[in-house]
MIDOSE-1310 file (N, C-alpha, C; in nm, 2 decimals, decimal comma, always signed):
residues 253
xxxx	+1,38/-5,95/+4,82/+1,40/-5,95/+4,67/+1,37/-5,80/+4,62; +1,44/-5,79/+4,54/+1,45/-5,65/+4,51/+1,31/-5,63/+4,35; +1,29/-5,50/+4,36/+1,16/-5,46/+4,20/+1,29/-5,50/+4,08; +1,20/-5,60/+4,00/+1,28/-5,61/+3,85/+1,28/-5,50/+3,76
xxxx	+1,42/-5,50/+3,69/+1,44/-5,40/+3,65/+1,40/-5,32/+3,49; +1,29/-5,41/+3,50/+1,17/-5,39/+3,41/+1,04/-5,31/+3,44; +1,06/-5,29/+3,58/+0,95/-5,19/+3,67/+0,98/-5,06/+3,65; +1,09/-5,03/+3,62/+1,11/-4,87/+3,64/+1,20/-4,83/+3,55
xxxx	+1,21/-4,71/+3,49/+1,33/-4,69/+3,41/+1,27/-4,61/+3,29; +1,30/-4,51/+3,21/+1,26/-4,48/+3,07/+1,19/-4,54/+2,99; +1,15/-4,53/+2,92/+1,10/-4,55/+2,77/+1,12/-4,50/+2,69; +1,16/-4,61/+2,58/+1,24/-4,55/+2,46/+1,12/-4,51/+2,36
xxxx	+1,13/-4,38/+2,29/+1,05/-4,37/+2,19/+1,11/-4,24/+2,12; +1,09/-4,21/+1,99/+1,10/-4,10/+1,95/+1,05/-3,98/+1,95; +0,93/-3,98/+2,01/+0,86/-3,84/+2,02/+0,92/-3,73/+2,14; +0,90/-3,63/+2,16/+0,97/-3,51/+2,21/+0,86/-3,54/+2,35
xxxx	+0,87/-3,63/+2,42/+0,79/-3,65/+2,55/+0,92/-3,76/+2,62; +0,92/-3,73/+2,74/+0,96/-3,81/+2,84/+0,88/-3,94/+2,93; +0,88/-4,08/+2,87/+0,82/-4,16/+2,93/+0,90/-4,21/+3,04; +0,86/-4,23/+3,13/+0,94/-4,33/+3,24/+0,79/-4,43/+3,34
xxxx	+0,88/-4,54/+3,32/+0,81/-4,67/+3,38/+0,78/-4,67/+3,58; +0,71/-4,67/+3,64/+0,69/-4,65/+3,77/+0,57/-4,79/+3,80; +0,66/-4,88/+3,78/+0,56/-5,00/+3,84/+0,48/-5,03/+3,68; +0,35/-5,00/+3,71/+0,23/-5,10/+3,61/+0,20/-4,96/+3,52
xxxx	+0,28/-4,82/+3,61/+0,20/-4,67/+3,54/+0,31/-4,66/+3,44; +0,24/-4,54/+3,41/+0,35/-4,45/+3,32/+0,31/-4,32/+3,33; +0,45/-4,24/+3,36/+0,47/-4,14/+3,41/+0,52/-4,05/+3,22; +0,45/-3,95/+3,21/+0,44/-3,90/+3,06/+0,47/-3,75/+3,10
xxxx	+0,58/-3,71/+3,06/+0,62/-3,54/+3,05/+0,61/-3,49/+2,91; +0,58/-3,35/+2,91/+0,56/-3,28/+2,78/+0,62/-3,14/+2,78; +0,63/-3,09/+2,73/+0,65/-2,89/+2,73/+0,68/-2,84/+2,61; +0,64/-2,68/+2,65/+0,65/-2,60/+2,56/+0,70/-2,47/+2,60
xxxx	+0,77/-2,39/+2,52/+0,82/-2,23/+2,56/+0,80/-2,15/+2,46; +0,80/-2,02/+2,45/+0,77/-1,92/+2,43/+0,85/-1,79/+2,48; +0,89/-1,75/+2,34/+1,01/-1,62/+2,35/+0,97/-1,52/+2,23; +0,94/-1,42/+2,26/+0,94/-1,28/+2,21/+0,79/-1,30/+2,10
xxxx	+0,72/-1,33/+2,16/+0,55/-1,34/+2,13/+0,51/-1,27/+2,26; +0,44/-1,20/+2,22/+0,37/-1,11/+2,33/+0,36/-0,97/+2,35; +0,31/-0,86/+2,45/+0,30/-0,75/+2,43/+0,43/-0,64/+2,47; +0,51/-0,70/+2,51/+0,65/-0,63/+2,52/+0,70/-0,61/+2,46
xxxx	+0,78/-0,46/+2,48/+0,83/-0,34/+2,38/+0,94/-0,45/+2,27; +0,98/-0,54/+2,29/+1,11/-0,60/+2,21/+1,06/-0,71/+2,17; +0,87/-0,76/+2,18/+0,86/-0,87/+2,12/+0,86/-0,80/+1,96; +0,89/-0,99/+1,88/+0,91/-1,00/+1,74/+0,74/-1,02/+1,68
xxxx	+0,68/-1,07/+1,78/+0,54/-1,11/+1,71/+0,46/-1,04/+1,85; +0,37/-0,94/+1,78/+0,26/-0,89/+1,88/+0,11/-0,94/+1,93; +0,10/-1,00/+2,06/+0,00/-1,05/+2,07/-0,06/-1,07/+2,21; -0,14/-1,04/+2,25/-0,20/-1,08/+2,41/-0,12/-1,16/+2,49
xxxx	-0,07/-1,14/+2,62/-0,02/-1,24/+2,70/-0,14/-1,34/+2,76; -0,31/-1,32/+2,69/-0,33/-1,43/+2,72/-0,34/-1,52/+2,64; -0,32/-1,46/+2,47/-0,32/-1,56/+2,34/-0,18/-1,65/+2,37; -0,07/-1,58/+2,43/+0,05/-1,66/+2,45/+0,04/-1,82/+2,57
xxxx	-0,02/-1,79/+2,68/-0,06/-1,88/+2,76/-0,15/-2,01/+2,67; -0,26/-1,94/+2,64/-0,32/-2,06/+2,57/-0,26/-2,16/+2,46; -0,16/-2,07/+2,40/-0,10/-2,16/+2,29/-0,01/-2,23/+2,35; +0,07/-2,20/+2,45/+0,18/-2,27/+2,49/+0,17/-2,35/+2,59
xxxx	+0,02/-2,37/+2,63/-0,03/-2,45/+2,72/-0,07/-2,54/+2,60; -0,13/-2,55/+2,52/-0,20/-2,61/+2,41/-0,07/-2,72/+2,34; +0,03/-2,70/+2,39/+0,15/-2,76/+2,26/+0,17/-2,89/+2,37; +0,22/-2,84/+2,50/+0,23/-2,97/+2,60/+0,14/-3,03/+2,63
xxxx	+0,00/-2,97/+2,63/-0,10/-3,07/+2,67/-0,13/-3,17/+2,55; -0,14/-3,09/+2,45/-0,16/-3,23/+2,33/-0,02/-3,32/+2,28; +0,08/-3,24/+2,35/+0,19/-3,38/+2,31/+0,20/-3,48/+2,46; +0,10/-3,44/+2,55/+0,13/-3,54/+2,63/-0,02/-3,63/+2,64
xxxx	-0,14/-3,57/+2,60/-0,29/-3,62/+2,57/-0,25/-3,73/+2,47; -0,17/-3,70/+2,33/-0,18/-3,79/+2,19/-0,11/-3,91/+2,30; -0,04/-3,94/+2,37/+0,05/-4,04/+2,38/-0,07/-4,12/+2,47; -0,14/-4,07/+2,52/-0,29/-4,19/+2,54/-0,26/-4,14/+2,71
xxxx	-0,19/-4,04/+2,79/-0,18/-4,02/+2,90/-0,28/-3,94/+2,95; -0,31/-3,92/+3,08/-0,38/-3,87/+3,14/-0,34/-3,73/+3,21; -0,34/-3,59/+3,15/-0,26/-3,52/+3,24/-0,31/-3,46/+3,36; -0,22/-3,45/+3,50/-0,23/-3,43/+3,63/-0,17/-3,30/+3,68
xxxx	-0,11/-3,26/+3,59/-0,04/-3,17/+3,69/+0,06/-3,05/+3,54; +0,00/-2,93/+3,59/+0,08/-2,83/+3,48/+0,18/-2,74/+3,55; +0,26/-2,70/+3,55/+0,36/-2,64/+3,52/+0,40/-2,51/+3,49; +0,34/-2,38/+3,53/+0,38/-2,24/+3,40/+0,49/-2,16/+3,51
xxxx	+0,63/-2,15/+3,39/+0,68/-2,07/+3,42/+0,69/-1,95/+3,36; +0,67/-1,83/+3,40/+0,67/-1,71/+3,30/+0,77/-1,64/+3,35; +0,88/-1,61/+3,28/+1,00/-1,53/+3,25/+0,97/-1,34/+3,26; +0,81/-1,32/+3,34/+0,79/-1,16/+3,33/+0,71/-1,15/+3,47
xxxx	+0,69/-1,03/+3,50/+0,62/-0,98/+3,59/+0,51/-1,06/+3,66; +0,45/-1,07/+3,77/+0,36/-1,14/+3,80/+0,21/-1,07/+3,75; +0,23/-0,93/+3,79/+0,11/-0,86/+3,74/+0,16/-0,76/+3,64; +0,10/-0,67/+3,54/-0,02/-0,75/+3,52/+0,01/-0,93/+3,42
xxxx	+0,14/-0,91/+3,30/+0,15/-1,00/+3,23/+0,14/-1,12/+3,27; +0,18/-1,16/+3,35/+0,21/-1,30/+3,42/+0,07/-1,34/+3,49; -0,05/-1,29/+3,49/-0,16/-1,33/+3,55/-0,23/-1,32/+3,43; -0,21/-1,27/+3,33/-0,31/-1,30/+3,21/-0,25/-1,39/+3,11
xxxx	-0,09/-1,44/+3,14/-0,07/-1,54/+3,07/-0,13/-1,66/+3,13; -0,12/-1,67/+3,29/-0,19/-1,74/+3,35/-0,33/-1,84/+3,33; -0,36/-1,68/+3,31/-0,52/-1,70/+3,29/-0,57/-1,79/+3,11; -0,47/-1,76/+3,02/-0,47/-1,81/+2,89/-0,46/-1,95/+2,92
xxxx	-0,34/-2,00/+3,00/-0,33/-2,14/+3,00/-0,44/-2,19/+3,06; -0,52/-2,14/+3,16/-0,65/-2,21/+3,27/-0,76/-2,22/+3,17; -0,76/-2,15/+3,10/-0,90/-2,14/+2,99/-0,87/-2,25/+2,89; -0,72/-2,27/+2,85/-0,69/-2,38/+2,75/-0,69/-2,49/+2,82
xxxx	-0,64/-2,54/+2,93/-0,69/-2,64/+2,97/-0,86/-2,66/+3,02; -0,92/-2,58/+3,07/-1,06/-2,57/+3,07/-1,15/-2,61/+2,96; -1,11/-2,56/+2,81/-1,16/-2,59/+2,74/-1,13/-2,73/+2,68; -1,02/-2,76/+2,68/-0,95/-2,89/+2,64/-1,01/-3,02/+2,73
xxxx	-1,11/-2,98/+2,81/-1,22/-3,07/+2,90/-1,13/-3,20/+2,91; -0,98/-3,23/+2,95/-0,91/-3,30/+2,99/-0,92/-3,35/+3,15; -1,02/-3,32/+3,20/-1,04/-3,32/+3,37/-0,95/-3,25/+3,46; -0,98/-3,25/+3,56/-0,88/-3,15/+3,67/-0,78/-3,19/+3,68
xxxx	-0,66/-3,05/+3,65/-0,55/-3,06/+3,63/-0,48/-2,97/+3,77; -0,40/-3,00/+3,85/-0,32/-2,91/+3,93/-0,22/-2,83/+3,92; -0,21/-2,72/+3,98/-0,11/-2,59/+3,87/-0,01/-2,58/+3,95; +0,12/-2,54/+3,89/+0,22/-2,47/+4,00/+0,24/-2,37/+3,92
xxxx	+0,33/-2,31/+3,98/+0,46/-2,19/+3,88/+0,48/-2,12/+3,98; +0,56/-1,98/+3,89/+0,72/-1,92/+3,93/+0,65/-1,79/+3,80; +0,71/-1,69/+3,80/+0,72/-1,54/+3,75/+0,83/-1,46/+3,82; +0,88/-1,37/+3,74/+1,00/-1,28/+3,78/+0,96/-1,19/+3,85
xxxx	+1,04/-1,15/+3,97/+0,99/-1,07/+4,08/+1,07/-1,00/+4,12; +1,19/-0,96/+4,02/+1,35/-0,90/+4,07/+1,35/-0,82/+3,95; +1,32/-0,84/+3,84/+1,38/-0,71/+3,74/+1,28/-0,72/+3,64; +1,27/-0,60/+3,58/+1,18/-0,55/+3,44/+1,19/-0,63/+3,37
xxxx	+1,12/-0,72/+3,28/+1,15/-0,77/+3,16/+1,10/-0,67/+3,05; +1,17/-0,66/+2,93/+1,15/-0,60/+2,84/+1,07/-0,74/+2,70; +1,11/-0,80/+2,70/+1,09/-0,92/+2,68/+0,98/-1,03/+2,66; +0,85/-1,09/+2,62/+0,80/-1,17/+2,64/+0,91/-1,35/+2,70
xxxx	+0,84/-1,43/+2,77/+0,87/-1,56/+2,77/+0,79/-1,62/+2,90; +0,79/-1,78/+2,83/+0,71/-1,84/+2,92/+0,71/-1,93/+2,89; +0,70/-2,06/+3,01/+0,68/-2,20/+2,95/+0,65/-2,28/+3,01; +0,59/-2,40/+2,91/+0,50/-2,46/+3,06/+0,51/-2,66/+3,03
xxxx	+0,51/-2,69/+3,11/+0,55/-2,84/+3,17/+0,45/-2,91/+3,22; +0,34/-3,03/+3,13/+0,26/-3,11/+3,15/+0,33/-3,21/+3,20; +0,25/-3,31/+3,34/+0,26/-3,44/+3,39/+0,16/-3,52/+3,38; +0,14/-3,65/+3,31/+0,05/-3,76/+3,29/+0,08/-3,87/+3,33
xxxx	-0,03/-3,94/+3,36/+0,01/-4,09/+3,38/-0,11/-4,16/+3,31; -0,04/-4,30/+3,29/-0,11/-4,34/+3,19/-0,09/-4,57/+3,26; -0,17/-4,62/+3,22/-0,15/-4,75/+3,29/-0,06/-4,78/+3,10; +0,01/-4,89/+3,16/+0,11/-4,92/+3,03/-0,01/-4,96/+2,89
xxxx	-0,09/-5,05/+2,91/-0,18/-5,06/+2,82/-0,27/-4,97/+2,75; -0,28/-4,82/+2,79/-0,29/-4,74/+2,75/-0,23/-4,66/+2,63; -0,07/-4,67/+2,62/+0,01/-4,59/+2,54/-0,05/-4,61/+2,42; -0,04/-4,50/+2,32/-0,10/-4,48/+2,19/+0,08/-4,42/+2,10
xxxx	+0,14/-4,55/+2,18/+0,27/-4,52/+2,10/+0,32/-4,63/+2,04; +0,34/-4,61/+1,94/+0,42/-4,77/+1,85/+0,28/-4,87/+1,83; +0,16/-4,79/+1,77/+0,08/-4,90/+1,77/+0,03/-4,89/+1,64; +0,11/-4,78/+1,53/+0,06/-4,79/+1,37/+0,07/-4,93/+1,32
xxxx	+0,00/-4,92/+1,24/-0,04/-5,05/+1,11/+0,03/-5,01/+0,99; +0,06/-5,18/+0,92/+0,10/-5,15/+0,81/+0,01/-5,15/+0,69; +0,00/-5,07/+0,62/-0,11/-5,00/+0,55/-0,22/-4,86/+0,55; -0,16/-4,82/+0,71/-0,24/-4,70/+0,76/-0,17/-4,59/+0,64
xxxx	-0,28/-4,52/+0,66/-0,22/-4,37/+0,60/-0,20/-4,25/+0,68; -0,11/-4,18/+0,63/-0,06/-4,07/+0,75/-0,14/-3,93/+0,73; -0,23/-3,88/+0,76/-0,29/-3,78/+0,75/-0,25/-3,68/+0,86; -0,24/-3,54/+0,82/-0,26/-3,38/+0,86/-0,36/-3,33/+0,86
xxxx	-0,39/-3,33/+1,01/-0,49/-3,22/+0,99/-0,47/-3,07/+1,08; -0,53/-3,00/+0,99/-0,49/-2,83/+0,99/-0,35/-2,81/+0,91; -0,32/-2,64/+0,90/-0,21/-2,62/+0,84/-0,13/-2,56/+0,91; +0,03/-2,59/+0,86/+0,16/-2,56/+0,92/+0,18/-2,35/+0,94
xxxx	+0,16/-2,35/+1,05/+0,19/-2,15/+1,04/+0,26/-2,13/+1,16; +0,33/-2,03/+1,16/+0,43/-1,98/+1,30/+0,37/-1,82/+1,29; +0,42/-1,76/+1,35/+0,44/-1,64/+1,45/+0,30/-1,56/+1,44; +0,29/-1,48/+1,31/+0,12/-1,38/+1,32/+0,04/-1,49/+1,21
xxxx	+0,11/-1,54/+1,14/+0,02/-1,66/+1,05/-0,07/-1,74/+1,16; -0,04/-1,76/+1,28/-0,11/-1,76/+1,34/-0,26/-1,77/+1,39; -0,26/-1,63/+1,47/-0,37/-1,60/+1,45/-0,44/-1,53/+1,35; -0,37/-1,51/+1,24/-0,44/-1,50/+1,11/-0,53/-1,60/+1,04
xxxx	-0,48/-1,74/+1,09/-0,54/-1,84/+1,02/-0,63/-1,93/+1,13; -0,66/-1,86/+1,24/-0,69/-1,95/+1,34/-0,77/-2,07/+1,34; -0,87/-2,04/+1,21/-0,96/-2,22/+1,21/-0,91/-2,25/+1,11; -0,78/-2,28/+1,06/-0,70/-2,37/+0,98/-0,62/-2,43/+1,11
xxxx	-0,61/-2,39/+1,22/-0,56/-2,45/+1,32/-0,59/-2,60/+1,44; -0,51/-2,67/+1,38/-0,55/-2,77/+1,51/-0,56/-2,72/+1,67; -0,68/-2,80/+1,73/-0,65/-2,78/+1,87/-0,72/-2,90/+1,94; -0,70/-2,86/+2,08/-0,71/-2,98/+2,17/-0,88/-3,05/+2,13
xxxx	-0,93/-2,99/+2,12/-1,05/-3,06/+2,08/-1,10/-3,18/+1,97; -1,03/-3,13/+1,85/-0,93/-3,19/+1,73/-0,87/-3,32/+1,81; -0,82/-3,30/+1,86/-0,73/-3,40/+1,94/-0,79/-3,52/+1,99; -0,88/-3,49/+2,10/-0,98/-3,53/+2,15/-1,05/-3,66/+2,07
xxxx	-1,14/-3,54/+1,95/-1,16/-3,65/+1,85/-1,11/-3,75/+1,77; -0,98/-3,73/+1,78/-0,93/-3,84/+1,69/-0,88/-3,93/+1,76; -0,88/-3,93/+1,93/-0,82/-4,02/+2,04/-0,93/-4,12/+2,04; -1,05/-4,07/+1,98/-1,16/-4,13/+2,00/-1,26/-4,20/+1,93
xxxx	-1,16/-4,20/+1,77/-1,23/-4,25/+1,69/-1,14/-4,39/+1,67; -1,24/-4,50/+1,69/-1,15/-4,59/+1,66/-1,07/-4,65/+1,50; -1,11/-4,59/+1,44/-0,98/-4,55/+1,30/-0,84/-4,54/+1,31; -0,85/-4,43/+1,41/-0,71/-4,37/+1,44/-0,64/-4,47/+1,51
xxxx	-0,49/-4,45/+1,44/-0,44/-4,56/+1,58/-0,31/-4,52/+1,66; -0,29/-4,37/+1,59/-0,21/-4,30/+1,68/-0,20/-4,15/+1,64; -0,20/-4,05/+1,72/-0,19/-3,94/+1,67/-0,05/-3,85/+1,74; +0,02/-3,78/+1,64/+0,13/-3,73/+1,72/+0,10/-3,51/+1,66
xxxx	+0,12/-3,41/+1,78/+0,13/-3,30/+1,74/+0,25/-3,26/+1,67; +0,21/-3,16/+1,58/+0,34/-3,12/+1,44/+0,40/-2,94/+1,52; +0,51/-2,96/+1,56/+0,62/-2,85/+1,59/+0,66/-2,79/+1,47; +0,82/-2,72/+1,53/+0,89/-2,70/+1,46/+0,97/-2,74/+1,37
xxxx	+0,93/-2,89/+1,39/+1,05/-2,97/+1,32/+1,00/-2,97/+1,20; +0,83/-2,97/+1,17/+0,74/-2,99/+1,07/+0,66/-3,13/+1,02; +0,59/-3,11/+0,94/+0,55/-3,30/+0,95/+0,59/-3,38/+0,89; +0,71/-3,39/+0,80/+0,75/-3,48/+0,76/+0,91/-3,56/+0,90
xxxx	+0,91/-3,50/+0,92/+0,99/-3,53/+1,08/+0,88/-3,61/+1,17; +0,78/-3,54/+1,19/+0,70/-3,63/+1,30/+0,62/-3,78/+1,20; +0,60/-3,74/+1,05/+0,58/-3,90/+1,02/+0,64/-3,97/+1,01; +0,75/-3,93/+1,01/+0,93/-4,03/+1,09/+0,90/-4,10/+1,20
xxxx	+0,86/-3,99/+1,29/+0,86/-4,09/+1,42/+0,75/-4,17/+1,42; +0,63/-4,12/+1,40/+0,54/-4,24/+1,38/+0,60/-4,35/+1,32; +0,65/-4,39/+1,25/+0,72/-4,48/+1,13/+0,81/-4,55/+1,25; +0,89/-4,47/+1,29/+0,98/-4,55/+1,36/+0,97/-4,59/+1,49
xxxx	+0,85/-4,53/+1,56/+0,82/-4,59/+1,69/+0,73/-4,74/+1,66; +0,69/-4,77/+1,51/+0,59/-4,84/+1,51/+0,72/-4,91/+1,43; +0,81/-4,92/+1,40/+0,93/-5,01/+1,30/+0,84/-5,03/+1,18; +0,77/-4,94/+1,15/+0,76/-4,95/+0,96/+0,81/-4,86/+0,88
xxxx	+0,79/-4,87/+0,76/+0,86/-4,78/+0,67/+0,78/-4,65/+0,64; +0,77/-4,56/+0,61/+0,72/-4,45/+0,56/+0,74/-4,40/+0,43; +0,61/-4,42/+0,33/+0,66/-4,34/+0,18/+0,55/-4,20/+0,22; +0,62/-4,10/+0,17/+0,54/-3,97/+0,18/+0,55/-3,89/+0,03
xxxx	+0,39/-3,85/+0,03/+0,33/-3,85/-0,11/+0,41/-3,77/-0,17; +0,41/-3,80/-0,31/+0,55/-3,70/-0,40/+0,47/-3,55/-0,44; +0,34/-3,54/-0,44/+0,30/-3,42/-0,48/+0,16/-3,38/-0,36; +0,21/-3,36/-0,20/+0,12/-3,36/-0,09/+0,08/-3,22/-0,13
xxxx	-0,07/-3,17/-0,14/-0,10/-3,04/-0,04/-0,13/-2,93/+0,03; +0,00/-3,01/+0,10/+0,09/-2,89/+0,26/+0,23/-2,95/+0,21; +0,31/-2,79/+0,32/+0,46/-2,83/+0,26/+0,47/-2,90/+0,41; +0,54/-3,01/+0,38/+0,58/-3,17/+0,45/+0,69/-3,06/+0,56
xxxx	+0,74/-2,98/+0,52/+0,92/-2,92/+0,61/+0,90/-2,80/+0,67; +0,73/-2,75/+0,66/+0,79/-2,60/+0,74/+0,69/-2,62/+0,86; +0,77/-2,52/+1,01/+0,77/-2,53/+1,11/+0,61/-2,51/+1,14; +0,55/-2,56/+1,18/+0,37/-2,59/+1,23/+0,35/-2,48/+1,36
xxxx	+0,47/-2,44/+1,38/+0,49/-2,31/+1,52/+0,39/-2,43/+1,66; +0,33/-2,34/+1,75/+0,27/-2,41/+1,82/+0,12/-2,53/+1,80; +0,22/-2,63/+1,74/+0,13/-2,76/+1,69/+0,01/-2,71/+1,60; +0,02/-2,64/+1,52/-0,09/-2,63/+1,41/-0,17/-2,74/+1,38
xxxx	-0,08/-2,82/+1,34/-0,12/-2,96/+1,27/-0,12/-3,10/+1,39; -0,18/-3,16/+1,40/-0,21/-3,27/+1,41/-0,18/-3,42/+1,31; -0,07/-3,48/+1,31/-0,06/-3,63/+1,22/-0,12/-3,72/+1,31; -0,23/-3,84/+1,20/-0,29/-3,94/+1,26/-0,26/-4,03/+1,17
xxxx	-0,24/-4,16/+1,26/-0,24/-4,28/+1,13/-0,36/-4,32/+1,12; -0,42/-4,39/+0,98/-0,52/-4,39/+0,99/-0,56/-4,54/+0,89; -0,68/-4,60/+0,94/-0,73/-4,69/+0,87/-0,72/-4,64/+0,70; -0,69/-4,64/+0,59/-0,73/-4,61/+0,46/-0,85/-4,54/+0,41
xxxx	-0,98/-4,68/+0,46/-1,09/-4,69/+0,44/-1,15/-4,56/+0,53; -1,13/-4,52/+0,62/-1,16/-4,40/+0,69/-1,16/-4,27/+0,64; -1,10/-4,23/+0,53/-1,04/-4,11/+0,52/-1,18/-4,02/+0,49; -1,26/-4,07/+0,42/-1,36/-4,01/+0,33/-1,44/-3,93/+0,47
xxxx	-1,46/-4,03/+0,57/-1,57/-4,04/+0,63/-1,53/-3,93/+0,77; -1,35/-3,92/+0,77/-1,32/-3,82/+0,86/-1,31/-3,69/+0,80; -1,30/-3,67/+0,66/-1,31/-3,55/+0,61/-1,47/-3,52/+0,62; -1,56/-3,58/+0,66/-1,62/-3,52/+0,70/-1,72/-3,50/+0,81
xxxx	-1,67/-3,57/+0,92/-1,63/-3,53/+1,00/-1,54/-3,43/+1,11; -1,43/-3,42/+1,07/-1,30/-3,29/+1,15/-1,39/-3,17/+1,06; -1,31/-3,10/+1,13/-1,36/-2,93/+1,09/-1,26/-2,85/+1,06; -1,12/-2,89/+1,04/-1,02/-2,85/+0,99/-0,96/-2,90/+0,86
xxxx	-0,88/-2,84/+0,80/-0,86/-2,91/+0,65/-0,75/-3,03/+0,67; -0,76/-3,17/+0,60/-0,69/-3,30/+0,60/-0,65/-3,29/+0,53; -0,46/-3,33/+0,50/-0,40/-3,36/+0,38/-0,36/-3,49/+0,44; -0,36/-3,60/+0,30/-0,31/-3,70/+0,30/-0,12/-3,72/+0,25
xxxx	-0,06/-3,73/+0,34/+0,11/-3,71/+0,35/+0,20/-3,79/+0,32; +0,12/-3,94/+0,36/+0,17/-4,07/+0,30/+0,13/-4,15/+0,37; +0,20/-4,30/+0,36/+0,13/-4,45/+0,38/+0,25/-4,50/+0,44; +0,21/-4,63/+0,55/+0,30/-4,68/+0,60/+0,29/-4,81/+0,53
x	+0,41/-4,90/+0,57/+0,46/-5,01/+0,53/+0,52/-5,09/+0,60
């Protein structure tokens, strides 16, 4: 007899992660890249090739941590020299996973070893597994409220604003409070896109506040923000707890 064909195969969901079914596990992909951030003569945004590593390690690990997976195995490709750039972007992503106290993760990668780059780029590819009863996807309520935490910035807004910024720790905590009942990281798309997906991995409706805040549409660059759905009754008591600023964005249905 052959494995039913409910053992293996994709998973449908909305979020910018790749699930696929492998027996009783789940297999959880994530990534992030990075173009013309960094210390080369033709980047757009100037900044350490190890600030670049850590952020771009920080975007796949927490879009693959929120989904309730366990990550195993990272990924960095760097589009530049091995030394010196490509060993201190290196070093950015080891320190962000180190600090992101996610347990031992195993590394691969690749760096350019044929031609100059003038250029920053780099990108990196988390692997997780997770047992199915694990996923922290499609499990909002109706009546949760959608909260932000930290604020939406891209390129030097950035590190300009760095503890207005979500990070893996952030994360962490709200995997862990039992309040929360799902948390997803905010991209480019911005957050009123990702309380879509919440909405629609969980098949409820979403109303989002008519006078939020934060602006609901602009790009969060490398996951600024954090969206959690959240018990109602909770809100008071996580604002003061997080250490980053909360806006309330809207309510499910």
């Amino acid at each position: 007899m052959g494995d039913s064909p409910q053992m293996y195969g994709r998973v449908k969901t909305c979020r910018d992660v790749l699930i696929y079914r492998l027996g009783e596990r789940m297999l959880v992909v994530g990534c992030d890249s990075s173009g013309g951030v960094g210390p080369k003569p033709l980047d757009m945004v100037n900044v350490s090739g190890y600030v670049v590593g850590r952020y771009v390690a920080r975007v796949a690990l927490m879009e693959v941590a929120s989904t309730g997976a366990k990550p195993i195995c990272l990924v960095n490709t760097s589009c530049v020299e091995p030394k010196p750039l490509g060993e201190e972007i290196l070093r950015g992503v080891r320190d962000e996973v180190e600090e992101a106290g996610l347990g031992p993760i195993m590394f691969t990668g690749s760096s350019e070893k044929n031609f100059q780059v003038q250029q920053t780029a780099t990108g990196v590819v988390v692997i997780g597994v997770a047992e199915e009863g694990q996923l922290r996807i499609g499990v909002s309520q109706s009546g949760d409220v959608i909260m932000a935490l930290g604020r939406p910035y891209v390129g030097e807004e950035v590190v300009a604003h760095e503890s207005e910024v979500a990070d893996v720790q952030d994360l962490r905590m709200l995997l862990e409070d039992d309040s929360i009942h799902e948390v997803i990281p905010v991209g480019s798309k911005g957050i009123a896109h990702e309380a879509t997906t919440i909405a629609q991995d969980s098949h409820l409706t979403l109303k989002l506040q008519s006078t939020p805040n934060v602006d609901l549409n602009k790009s969060a660059g490398p996951s600024t923000v954090l969206l959690a759905s959240a018990q109602t009754s909770a809100i008071k008591r996580l604002r003061k707890k997080l250490r980053k600023p909360i806006s309330i964005v809207g309510h499910l249905n």
